[in-house]
N, C-alpha and C positions, 0 to 999 in steps of 0.2 A: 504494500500500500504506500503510496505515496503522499508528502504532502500536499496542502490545496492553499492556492494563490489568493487574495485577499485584496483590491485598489480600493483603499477604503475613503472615499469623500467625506473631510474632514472640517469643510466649510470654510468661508472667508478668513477667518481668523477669531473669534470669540470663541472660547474652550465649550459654550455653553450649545453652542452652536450643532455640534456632533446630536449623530440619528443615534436613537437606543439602539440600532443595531451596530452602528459602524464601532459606537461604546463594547459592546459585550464583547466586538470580536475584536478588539482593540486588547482589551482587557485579557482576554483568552489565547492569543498567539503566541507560542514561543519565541518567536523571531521578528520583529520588524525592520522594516528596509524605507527611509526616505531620501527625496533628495535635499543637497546645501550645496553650498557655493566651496568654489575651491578654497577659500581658507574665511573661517567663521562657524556663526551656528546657523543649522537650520530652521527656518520659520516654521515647516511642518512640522519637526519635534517638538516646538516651541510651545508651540497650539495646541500638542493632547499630554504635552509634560503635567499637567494636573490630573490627569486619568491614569498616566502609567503604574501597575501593579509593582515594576523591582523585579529585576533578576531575568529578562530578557537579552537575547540576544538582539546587537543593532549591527545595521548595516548603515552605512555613510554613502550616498549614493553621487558623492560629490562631480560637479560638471562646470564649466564655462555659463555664468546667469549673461551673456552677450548674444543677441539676437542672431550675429555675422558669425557664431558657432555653434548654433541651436537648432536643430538636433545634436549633439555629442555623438557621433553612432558608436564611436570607441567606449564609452561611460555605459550606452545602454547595455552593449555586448559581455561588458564585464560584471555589470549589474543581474544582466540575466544568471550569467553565469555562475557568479556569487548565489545568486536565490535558489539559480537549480540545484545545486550543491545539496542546498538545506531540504527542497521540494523532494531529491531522489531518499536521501534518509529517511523519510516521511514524516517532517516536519514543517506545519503549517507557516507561510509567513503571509503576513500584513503588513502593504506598502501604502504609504500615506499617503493622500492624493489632495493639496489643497481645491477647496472648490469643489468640483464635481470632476471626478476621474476622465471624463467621456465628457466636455466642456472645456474642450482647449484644453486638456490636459496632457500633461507629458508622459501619465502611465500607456498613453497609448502606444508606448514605442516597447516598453517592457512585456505588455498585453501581447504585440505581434509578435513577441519573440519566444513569450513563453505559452503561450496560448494552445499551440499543438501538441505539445508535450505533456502536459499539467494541467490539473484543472482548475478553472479559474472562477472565480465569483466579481463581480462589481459591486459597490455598494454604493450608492448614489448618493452624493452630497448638499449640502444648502450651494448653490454658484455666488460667485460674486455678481452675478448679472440680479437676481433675484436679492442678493443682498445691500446693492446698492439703489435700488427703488424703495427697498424698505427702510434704510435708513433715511433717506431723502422724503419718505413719507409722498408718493408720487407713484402711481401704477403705471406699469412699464407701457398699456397699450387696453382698448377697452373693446367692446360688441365684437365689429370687423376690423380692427387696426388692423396692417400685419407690421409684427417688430421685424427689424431688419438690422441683423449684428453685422458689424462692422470694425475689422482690427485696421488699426493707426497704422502697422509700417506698410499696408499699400501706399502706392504713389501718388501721388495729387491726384492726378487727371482721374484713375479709379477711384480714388477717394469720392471725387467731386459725382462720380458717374454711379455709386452706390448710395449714395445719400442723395440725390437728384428729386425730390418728389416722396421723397418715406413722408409714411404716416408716423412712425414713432421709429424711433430708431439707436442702439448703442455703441458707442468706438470704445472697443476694447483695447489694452496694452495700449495706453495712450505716451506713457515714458517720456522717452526724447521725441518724438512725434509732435508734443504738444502746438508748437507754432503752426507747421502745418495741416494741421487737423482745426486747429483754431480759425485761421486762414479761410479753407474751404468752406465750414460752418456761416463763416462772414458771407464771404459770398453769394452763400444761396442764400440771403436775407435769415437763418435761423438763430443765429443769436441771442435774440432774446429767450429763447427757449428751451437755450441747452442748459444744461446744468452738471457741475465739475463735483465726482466724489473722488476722495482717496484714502486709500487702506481703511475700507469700511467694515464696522465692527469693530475694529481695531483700538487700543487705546490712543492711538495719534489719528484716527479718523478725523477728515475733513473736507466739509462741506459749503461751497456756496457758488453763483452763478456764473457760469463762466467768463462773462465779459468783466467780472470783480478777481479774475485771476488776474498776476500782474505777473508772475514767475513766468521765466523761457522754458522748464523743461519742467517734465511731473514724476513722481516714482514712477517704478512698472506698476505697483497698483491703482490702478487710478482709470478711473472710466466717464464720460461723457456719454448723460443722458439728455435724449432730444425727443418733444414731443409738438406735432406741427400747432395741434391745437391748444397746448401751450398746457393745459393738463388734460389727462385723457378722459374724466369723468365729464366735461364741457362738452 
């Protein structure tokens, strides 16, 4: 018997945030595996450090956090390799996935690797897309809207050609992006509409409209909500 694979959606960042499932099986793995930056701690260890029982094995799934190296394929391959180790012993591991595993997540790259071999479970998390409408106290989209996600490191002209007309719409990974993301948004007259979160849930969460930002660049966390009718319930 082997062990069984775990992407456990671990949410934005509030500890409080975790699904009583992603908790029990958080609680119950012998092994768990997240990623962190090449030299530091990681933010998903950081997140269920108040849930950890003691006496687990960890994995450090350390990578390049740079856009211009992201995918690592050398990091996944050794990451895989590291979990199947534990997986052939038949020992279960739980890999942290902030946000939702399967939502821009990077356990995707782990999932295709180990996915035919192993068997794997999802567990589905609070996203920051859903986390940043709720702190902002602002529904993402209402009756017919359609939301229409949007990541920042497209290029202008796609930028400008995805966002052309949305009914509600979000720029994810807004990072160093932000001027031109900002830019485009001008543009097509929506401005008044957008509205700037960062690292929501978070204790350094912050919020307010984005033509009240004044900073050139944003963290990775940080998203840009726009909504045409300025709120969706109107």
């Amino acid at each position: 018997m082997t062990g069984k694979l775990y992407g456990l959606g671990i949410g934005p960042g509030d500890p409080e945030l975790l699904t009583l499932k992603a908790l029990r099986l958080l609680r119950a793995a012998p092994v768990i595996a997240y990623p962190a930056p090449e030299e530091g701690d990681s933010l998903a260890r950081a997140i269920v450090a108040p849930h950890l029982p003691g006496g687990q094995t960890e994995i450090e799934i350390r990578m390049p956090m740079v856009a211009a190296r992201f995918p690592a394929q050398e990091v996944y391959d050794w990451a895989a390799g590291k979990i199947g180790g534990h997986l052939e012993a038949g020992s279960d591991v739980a890999v942290l996935c902030e946000g939702d595993p399967f939502f821009y997540g990077s356990f995707m790259y782990l999932f295709g690797r180990v996915a035919e071999r192993f068997p794997v479970e999802v567990v589905p998390g609070v996203s920051s897309l859903t986390a940043c409408a709720a702190v902002l106290g602002a529904p993402l989209a209402a009756r017919n809207d359609v939301l229409t996600v949007v990541p920042a490191p497209l290029d202008e002209d796609a930028l400008a050609e995805r966002l052309q007309g949305v009914e509600a719409a979000a720029v994810i990974k807004v990072g160093r992006h932000l001027q031109k993301v900002r830019r485009v948004i001008g543009d097509l007259g929506l401005s008044d509409r957008a509205r700037y979160v960062e690292r929501a849930t978070m204790d350094q969460q912050r919020i307010l409209p984005l033509d009240s930002l004044e900073e050139d660049g944003a963290p990775y966390f940080s998203m840009i909500l726009i909504h045409r009718r300025g709120e969706a319930w109107t």
